[in-house]
PyMOL Python script that loads the backbone (N, CA, C, O; Angstrom):
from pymol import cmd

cmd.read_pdbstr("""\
ATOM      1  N   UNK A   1     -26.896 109.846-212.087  1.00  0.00           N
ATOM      2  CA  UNK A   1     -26.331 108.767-211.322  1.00  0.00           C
ATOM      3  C   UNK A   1     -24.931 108.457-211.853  1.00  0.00           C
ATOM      4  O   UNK A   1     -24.623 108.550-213.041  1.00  0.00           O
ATOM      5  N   UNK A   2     -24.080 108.067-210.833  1.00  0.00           N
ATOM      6  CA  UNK A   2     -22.561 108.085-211.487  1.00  0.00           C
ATOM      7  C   UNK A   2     -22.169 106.810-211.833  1.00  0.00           C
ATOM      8  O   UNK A   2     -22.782 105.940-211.214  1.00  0.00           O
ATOM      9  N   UNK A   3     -21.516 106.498-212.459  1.00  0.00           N
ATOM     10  CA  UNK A   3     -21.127 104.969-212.672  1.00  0.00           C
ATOM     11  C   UNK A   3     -20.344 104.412-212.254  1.00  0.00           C
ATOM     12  O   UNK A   3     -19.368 105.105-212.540  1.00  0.00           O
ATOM     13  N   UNK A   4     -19.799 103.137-211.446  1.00  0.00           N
ATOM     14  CA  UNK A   4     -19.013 102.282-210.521  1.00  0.00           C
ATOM     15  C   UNK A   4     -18.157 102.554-211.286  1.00  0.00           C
ATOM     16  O   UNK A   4     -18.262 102.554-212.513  1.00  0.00           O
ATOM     17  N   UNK A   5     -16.776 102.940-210.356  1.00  0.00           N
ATOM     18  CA  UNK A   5     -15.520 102.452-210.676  1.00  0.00           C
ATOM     19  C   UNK A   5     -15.077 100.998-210.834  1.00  0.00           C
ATOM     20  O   UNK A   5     -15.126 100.010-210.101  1.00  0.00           O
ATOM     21  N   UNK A   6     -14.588 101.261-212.172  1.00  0.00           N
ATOM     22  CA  UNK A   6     -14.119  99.576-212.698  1.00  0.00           C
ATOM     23  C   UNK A   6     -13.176  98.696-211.380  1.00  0.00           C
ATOM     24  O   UNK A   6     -12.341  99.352-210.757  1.00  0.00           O
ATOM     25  N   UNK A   7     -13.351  97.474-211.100  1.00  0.00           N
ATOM     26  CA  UNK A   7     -12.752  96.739-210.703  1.00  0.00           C
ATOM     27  C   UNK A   7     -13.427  96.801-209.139  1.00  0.00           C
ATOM     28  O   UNK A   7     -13.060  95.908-208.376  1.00  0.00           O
ATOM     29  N   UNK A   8     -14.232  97.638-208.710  1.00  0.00           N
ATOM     30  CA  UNK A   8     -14.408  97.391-207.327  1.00  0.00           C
ATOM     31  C   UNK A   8     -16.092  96.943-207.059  1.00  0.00           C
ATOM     32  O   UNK A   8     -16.971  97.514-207.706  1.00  0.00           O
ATOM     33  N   UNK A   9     -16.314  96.236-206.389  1.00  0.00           N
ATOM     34  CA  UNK A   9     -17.185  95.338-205.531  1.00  0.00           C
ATOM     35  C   UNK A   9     -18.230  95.744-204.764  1.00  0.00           C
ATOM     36  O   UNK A   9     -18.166  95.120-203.705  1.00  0.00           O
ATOM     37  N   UNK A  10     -19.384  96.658-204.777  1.00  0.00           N
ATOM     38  CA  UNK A  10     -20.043  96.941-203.760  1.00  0.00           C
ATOM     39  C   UNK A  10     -19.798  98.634-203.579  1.00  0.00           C
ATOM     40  O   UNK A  10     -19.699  99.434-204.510  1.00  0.00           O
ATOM     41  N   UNK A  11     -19.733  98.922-202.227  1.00  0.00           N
ATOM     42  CA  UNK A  11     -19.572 100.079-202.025  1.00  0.00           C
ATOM     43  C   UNK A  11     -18.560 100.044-201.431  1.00  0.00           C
ATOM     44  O   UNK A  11     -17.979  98.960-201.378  1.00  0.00           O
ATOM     45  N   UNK A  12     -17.900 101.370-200.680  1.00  0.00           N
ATOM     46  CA  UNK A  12     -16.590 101.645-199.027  1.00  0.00           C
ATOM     47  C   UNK A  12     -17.270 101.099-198.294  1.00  0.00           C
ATOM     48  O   UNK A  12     -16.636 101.364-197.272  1.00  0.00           O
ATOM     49  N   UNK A  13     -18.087 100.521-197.958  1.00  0.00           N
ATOM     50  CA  UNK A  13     -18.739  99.451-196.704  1.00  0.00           C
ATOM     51  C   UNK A  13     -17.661  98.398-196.712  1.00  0.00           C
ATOM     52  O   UNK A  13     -16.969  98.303-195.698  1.00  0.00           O
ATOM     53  N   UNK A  14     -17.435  97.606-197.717  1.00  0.00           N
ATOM     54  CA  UNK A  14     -17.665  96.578-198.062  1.00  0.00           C
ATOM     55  C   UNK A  14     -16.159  95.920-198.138  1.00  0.00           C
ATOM     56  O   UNK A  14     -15.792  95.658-199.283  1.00  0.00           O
ATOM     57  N   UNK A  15     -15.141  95.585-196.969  1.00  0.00           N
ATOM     58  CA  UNK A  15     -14.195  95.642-196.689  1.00  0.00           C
ATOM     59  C   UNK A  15     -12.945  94.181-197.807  1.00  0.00           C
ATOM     60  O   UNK A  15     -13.190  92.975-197.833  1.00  0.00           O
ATOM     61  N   UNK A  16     -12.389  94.500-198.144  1.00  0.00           N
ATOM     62  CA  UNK A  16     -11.117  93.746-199.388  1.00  0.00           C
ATOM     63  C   UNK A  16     -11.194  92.450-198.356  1.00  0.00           C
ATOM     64  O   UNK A  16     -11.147  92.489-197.126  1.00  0.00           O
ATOM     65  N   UNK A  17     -11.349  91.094-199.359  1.00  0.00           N
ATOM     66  CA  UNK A  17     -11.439  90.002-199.062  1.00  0.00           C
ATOM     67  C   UNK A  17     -12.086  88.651-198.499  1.00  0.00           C
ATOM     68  O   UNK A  17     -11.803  87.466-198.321  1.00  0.00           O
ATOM     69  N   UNK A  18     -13.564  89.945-198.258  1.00  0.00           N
ATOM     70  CA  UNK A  18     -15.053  89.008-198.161  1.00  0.00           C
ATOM     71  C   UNK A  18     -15.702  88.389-199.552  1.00  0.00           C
ATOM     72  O   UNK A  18     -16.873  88.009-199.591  1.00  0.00           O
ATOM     73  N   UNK A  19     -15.089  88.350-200.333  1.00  0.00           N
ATOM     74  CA  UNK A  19     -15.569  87.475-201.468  1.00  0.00           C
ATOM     75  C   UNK A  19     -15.741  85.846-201.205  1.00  0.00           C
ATOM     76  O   UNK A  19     -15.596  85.371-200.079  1.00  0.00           O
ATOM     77  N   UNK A  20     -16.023  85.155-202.207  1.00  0.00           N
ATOM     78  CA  UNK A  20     -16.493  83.725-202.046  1.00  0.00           C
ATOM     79  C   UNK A  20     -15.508  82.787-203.075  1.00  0.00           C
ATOM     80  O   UNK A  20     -15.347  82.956-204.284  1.00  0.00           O
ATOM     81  N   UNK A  21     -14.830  81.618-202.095  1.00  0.00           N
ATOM     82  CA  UNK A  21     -14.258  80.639-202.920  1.00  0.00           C
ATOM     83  C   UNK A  21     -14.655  79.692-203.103  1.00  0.00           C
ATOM     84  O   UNK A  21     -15.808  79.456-202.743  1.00  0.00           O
ATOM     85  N   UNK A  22     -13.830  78.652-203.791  1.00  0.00           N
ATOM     86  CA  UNK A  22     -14.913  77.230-204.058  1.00  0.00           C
ATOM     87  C   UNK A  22     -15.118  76.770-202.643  1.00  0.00           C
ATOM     88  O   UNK A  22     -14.786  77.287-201.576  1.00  0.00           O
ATOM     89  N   UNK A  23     -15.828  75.528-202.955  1.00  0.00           N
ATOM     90  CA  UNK A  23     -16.419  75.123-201.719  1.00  0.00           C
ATOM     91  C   UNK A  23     -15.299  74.275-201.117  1.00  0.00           C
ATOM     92  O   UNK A  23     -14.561  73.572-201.807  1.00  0.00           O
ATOM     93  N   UNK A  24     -15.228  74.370-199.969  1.00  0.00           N
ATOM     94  CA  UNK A  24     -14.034  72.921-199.251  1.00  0.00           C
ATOM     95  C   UNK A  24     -15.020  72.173-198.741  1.00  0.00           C
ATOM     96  O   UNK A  24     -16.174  72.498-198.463  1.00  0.00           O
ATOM     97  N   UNK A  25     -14.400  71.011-198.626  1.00  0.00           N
ATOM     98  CA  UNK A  25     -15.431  69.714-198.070  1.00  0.00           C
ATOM     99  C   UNK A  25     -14.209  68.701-197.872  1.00  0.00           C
ATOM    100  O   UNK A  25     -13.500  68.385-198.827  1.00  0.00           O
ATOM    101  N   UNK A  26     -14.031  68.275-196.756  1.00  0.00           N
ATOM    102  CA  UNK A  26     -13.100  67.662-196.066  1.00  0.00           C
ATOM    103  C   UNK A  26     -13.846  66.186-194.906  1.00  0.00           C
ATOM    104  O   UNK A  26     -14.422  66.294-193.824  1.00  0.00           O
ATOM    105  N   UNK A  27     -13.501  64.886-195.740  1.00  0.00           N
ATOM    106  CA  UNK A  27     -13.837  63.955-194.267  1.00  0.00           C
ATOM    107  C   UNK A  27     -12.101  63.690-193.607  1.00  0.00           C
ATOM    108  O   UNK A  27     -10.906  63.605-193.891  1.00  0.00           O
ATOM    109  N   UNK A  28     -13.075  63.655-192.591  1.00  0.00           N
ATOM    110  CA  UNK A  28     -11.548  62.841-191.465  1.00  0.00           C
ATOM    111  C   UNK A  28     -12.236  61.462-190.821  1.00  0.00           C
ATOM    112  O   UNK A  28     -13.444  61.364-190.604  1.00  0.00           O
ATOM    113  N   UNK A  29     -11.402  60.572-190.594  1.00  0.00           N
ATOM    114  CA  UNK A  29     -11.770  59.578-189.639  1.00  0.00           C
ATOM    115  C   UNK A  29     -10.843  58.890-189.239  1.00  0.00           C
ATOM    116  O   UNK A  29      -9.825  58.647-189.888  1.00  0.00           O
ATOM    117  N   UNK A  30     -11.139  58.428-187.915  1.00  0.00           N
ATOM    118  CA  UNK A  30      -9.990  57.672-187.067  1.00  0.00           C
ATOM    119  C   UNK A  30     -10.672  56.701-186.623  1.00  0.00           C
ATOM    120  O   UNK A  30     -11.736  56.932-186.050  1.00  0.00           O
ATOM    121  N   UNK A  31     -10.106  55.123-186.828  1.00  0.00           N
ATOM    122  CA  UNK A  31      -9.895  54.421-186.411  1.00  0.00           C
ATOM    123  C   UNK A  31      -9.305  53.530-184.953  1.00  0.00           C
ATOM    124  O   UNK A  31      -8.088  53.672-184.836  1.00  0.00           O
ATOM    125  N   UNK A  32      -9.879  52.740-183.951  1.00  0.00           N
ATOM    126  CA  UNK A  32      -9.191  52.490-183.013  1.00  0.00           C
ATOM    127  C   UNK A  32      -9.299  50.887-182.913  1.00  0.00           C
ATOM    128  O   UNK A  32     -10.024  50.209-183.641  1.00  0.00           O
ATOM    129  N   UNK A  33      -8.403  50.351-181.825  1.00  0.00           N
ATOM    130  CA  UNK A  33      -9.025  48.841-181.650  1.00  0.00           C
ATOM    131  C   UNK A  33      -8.231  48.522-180.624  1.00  0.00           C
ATOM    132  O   UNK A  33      -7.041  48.589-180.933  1.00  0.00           O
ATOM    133  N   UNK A  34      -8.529  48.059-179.032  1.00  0.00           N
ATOM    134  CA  UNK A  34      -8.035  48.039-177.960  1.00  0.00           C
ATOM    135  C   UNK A  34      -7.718  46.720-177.722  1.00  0.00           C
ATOM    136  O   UNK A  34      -8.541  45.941-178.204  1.00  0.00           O
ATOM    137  N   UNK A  35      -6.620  46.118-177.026  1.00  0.00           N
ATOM    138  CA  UNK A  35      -6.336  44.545-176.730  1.00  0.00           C
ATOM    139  C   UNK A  35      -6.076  44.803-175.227  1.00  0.00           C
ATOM    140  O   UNK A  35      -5.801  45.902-174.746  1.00  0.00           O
ATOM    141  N   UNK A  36      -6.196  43.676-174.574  1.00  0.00           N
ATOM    142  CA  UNK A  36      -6.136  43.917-172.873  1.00  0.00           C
ATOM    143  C   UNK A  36      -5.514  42.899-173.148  1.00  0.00           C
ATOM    144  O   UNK A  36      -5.917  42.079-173.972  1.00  0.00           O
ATOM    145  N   UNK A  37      -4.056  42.760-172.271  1.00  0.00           N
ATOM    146  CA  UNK A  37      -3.973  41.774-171.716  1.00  0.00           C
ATOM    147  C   UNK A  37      -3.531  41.502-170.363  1.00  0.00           C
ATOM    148  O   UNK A  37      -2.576  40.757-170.145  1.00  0.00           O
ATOM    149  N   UNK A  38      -4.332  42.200-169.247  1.00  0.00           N
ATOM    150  CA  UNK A  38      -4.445  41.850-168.200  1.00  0.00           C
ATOM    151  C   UNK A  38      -5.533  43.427-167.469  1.00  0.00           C
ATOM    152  O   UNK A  38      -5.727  44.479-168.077  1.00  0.00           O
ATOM    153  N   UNK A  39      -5.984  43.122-166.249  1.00  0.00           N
ATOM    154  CA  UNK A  39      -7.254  43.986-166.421  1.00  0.00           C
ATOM    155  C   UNK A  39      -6.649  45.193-166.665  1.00  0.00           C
ATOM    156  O   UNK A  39      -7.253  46.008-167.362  1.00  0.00           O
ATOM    157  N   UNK A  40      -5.549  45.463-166.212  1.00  0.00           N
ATOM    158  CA  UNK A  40      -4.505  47.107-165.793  1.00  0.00           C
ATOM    159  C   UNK A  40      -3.949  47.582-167.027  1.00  0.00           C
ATOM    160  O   UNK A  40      -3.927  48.778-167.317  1.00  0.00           O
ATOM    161  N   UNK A  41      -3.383  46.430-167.948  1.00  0.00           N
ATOM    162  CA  UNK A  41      -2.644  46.600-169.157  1.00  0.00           C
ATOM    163  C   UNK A  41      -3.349  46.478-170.155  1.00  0.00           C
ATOM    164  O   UNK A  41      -4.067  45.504-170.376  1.00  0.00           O
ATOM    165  N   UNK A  42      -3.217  47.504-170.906  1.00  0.00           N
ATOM    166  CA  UNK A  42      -3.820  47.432-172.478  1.00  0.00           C
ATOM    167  C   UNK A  42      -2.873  47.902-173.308  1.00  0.00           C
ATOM    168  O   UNK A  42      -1.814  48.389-172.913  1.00  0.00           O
ATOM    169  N   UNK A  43      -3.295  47.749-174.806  1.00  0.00           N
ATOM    170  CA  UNK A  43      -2.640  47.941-175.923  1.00  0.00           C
ATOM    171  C   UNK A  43      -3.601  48.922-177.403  1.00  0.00           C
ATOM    172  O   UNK A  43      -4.067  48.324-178.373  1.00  0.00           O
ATOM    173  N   UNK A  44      -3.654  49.788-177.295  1.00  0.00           N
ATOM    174  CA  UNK A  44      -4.255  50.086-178.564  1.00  0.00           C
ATOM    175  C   UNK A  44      -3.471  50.895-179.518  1.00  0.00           C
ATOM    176  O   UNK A  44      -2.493  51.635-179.407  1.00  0.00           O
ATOM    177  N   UNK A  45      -4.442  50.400-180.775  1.00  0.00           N
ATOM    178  CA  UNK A  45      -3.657  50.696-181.561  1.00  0.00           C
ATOM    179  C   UNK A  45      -4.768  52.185-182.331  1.00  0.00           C
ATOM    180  O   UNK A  45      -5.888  52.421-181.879  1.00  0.00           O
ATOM    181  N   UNK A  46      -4.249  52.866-183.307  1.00  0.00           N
ATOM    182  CA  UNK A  46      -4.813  53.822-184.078  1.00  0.00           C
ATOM    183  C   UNK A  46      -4.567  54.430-185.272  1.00  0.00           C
ATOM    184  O   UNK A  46      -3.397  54.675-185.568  1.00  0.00           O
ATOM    185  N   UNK A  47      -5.220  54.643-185.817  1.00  0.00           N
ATOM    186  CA  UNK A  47      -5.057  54.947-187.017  1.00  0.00           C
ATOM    187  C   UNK A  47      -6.382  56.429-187.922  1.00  0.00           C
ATOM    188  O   UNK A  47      -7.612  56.487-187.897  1.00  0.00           O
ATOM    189  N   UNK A  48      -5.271  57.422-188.632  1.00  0.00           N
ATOM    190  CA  UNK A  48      -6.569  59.016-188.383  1.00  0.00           C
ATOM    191  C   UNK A  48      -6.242  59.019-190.098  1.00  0.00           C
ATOM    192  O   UNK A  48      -5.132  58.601-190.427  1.00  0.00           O
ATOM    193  N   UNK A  49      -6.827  59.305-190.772  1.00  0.00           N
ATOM    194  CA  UNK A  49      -6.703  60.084-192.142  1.00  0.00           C
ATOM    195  C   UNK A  49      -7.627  61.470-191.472  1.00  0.00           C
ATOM    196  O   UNK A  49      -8.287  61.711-190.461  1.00  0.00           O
ATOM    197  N   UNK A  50      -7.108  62.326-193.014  1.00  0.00           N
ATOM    198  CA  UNK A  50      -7.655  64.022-193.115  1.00  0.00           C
ATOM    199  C   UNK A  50      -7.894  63.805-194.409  1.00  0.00           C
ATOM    200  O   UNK A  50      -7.215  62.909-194.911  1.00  0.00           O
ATOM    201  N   UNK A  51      -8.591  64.310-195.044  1.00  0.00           N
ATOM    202  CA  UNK A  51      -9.292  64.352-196.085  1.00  0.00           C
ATOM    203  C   UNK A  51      -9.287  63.022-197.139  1.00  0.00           C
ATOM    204  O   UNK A  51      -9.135  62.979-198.360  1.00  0.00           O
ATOM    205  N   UNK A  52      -9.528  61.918-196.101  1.00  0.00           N
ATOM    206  CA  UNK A  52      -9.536  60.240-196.494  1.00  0.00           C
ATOM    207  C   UNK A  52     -10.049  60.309-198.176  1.00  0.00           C
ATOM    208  O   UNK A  52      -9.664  59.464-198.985  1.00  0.00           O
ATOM    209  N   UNK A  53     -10.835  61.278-198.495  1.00  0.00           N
ATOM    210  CA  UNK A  53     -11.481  60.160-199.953  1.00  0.00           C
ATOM    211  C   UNK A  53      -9.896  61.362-201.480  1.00  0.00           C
ATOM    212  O   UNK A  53      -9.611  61.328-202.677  1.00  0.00           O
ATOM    213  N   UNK A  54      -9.501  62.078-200.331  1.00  0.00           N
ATOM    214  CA  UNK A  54      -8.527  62.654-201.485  1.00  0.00           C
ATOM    215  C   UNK A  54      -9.481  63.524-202.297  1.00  0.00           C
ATOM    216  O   UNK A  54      -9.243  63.530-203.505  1.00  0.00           O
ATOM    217  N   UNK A  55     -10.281  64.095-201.976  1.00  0.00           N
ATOM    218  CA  UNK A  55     -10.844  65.508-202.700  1.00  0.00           C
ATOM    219  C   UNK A  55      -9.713  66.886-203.021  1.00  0.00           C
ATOM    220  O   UNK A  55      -9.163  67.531-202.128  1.00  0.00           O
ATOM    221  N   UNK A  56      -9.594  67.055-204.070  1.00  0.00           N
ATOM    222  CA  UNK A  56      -9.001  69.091-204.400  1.00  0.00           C
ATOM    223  C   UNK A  56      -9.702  69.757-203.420  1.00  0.00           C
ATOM    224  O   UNK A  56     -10.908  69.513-203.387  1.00  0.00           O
ATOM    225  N   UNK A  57      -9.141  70.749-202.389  1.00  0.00           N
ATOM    226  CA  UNK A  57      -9.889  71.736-202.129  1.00  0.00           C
ATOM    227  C   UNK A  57      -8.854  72.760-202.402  1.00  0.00           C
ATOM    228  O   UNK A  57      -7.758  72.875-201.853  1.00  0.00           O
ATOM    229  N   UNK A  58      -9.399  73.515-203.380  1.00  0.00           N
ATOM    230  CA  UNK A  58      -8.861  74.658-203.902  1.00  0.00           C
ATOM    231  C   UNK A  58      -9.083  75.679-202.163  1.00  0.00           C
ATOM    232  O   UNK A  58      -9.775  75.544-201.154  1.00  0.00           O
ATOM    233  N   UNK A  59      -7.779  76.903-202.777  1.00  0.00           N
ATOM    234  CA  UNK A  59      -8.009  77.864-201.629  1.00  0.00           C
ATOM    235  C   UNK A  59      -8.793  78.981-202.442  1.00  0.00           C
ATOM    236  O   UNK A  59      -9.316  78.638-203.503  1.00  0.00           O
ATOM    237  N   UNK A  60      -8.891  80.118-202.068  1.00  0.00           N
ATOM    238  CA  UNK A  60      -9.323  81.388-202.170  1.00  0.00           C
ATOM    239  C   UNK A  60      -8.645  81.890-203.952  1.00  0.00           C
ATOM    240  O   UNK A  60      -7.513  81.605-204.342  1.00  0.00           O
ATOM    241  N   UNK A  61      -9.596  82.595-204.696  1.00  0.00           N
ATOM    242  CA  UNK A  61      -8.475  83.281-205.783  1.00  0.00           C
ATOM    243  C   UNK A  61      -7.965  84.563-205.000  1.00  0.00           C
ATOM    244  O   UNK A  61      -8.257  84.996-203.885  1.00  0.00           O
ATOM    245  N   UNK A  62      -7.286  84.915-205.772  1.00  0.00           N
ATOM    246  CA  UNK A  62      -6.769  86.255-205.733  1.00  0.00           C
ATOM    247  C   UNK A  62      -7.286  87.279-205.694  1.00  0.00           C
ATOM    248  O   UNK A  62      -7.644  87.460-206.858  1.00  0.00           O
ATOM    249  N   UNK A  63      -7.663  88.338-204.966  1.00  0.00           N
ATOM    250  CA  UNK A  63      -8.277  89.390-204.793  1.00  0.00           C
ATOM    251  C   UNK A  63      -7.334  90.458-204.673  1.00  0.00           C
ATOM    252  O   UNK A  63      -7.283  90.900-203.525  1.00  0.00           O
ATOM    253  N   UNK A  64      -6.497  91.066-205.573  1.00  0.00           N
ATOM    254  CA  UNK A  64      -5.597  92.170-205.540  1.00  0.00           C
ATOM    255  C   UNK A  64      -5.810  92.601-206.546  1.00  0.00           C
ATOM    256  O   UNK A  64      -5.049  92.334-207.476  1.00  0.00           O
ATOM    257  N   UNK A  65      -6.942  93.443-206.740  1.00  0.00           N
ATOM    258  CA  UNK A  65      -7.609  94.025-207.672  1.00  0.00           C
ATOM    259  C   UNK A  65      -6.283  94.199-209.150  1.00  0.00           C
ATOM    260  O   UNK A  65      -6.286  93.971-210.359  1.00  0.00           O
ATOM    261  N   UNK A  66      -5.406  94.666-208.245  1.00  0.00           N
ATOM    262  CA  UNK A  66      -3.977  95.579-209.205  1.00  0.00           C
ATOM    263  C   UNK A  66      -3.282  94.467-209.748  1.00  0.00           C
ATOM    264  O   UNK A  66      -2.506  94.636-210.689  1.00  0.00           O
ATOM    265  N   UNK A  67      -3.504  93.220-209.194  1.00  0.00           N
ATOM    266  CA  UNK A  67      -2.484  92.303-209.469  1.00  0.00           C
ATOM    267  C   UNK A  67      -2.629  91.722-211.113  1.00  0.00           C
ATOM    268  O   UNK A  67      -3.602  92.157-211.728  1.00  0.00           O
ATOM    269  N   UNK A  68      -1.591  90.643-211.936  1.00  0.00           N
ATOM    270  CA  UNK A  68      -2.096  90.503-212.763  1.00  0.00           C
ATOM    271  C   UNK A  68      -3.059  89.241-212.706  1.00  0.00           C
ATOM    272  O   UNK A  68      -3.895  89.002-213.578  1.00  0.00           O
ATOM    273  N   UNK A  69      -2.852  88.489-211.618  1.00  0.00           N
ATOM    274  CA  UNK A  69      -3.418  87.054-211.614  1.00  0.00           C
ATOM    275  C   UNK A  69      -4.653  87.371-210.581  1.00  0.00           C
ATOM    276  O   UNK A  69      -4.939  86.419-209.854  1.00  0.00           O
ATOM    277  N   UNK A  70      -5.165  88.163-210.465  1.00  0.00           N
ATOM    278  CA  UNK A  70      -6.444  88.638-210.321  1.00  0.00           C
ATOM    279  C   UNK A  70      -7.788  87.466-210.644  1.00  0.00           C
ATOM    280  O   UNK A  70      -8.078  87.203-211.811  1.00  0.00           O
ATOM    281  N   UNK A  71      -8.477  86.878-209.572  1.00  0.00           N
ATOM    282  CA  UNK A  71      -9.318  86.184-209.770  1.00  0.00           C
ATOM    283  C   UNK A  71      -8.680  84.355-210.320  1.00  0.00           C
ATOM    284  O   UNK A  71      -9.360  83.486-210.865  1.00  0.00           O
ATOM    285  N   UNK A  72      -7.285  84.287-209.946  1.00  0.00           N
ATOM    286  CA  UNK A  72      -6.757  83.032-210.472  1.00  0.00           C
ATOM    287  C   UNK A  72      -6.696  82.620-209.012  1.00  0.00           C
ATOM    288  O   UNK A  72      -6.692  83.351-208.022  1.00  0.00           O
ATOM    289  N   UNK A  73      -6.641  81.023-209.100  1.00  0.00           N
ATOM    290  CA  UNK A  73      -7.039  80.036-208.050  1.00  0.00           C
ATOM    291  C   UNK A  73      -5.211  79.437-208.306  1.00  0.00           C
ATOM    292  O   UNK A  73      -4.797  78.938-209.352  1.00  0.00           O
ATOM    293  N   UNK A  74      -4.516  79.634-207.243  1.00  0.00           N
ATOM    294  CA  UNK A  74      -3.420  79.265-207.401  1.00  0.00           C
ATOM    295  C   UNK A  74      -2.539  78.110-206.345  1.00  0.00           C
ATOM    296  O   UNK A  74      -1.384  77.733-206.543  1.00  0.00           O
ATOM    297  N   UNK A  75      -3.465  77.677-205.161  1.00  0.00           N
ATOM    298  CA  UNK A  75      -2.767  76.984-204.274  1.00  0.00           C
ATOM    299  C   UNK A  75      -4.165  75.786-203.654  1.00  0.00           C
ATOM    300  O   UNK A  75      -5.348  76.124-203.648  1.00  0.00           O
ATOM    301  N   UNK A  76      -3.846  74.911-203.355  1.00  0.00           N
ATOM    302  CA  UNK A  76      -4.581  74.329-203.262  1.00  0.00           C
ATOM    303  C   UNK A  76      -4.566  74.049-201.288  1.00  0.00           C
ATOM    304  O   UNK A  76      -3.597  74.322-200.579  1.00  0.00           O
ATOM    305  N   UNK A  77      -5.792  73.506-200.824  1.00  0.00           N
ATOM    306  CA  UNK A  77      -5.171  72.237-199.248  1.00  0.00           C
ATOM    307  C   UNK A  77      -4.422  71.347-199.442  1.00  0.00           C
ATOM    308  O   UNK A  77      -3.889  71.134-200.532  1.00  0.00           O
ATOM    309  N   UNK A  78      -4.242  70.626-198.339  1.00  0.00           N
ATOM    310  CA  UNK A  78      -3.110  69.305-198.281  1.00  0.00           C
ATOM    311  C   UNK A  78      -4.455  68.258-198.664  1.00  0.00           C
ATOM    312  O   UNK A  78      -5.653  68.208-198.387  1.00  0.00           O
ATOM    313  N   UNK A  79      -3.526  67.514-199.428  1.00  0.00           N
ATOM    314  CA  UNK A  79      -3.846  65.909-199.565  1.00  0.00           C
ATOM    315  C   UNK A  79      -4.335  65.404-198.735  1.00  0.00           C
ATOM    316  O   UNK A  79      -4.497  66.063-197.707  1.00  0.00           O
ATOM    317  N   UNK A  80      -4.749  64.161-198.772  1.00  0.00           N
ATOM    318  CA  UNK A  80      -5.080  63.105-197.868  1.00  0.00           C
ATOM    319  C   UNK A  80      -4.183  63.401-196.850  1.00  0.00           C
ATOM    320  O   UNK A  80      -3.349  64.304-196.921  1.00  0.00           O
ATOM    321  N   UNK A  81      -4.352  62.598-195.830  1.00  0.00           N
ATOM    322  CA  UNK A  81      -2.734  62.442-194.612  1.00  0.00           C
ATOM    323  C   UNK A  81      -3.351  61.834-193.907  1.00  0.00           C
ATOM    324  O   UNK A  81      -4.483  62.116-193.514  1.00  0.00           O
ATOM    325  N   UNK A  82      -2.534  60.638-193.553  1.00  0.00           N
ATOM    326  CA  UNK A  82      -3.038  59.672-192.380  1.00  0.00           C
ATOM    327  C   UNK A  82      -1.336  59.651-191.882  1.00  0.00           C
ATOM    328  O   UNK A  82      -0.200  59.750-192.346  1.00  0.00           O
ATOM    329  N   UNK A  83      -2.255  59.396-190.292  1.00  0.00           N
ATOM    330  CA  UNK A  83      -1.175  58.939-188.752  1.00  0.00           C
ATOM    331  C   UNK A  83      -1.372  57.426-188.256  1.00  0.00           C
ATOM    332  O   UNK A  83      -2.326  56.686-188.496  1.00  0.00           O
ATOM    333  N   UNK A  84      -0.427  57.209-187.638  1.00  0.00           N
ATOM    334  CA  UNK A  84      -0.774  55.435-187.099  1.00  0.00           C
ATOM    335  C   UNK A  84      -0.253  56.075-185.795  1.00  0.00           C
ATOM    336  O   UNK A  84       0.356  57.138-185.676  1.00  0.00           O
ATOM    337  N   UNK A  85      -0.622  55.202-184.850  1.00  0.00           N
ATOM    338  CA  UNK A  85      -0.149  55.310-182.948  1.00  0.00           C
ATOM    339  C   UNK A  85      -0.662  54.191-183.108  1.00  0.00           C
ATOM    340  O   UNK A  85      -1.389  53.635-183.932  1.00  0.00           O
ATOM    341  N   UNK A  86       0.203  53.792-181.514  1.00  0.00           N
ATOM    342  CA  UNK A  86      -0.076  53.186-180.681  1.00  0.00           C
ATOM    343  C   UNK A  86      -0.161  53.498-179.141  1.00  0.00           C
ATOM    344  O   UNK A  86       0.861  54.150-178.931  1.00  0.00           O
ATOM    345  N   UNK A  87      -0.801  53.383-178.032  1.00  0.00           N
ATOM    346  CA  UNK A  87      -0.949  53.419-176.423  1.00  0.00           C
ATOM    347  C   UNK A  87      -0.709  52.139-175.806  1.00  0.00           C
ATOM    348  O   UNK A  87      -1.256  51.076-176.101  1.00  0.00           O
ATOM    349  N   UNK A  88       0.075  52.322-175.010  1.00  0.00           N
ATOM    350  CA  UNK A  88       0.303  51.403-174.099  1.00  0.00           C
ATOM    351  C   UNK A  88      -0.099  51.800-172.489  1.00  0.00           C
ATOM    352  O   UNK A  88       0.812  52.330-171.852  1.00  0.00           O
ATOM    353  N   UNK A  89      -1.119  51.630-171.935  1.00  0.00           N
ATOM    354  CA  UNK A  89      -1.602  51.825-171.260  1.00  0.00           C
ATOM    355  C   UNK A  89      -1.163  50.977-170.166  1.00  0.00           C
ATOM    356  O   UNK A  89      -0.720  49.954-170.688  1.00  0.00           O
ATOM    357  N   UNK A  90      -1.030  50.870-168.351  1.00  0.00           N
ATOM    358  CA  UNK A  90      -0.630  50.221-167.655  1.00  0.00           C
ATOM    359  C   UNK A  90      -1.431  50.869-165.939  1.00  0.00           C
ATOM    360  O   UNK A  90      -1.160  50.305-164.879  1.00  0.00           O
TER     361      UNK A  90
END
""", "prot")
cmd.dss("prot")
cmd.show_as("cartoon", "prot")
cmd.util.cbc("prot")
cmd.orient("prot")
């Protein structure tokens, strides 16, 4: 029986970049709250965050077998981020 070549994953099936990164876990939520002031006219307002509680979600490491940073976690997702609007409806 022959022995795996160093550095590779499986067999030639097994195509560069199906490996596994940390986990992402992301809340979003949006906010609304409507004012009328007349039956036709309204006013609302709004408000959205993306990843509201501010969690790290790391991306993917490196999978370039050749590279030197091989298996290093180097970029992360975006931050929190919230939007405000408003609609004026008529």
């Amino acid at each position: 029986m022959a022995q795996p070549i160093g550095f590779v994953f499986g067999n030639d099936n097994v195509a560069q970049g199906n490996g596994y990164g940390p986990r992402h876990l992301s809340w979003d939520m949006s906010f609304s709250k409507a004012v009328l002031f007349t039956e036709r006219t309204q006013l609302q307002f709004q408000a959205q965050f993306f990843n509201i509680f501010n969690r790290v979600n790391c991306q993917t490491p490196d999978t370039g077998v050749t590279d030197s940073s091989f298996g290093v976690i180097s970029n992360d997702f975006l931050p929190r981020q919230g939007q405000l609007g408003r609609i004026f409806s008529f």
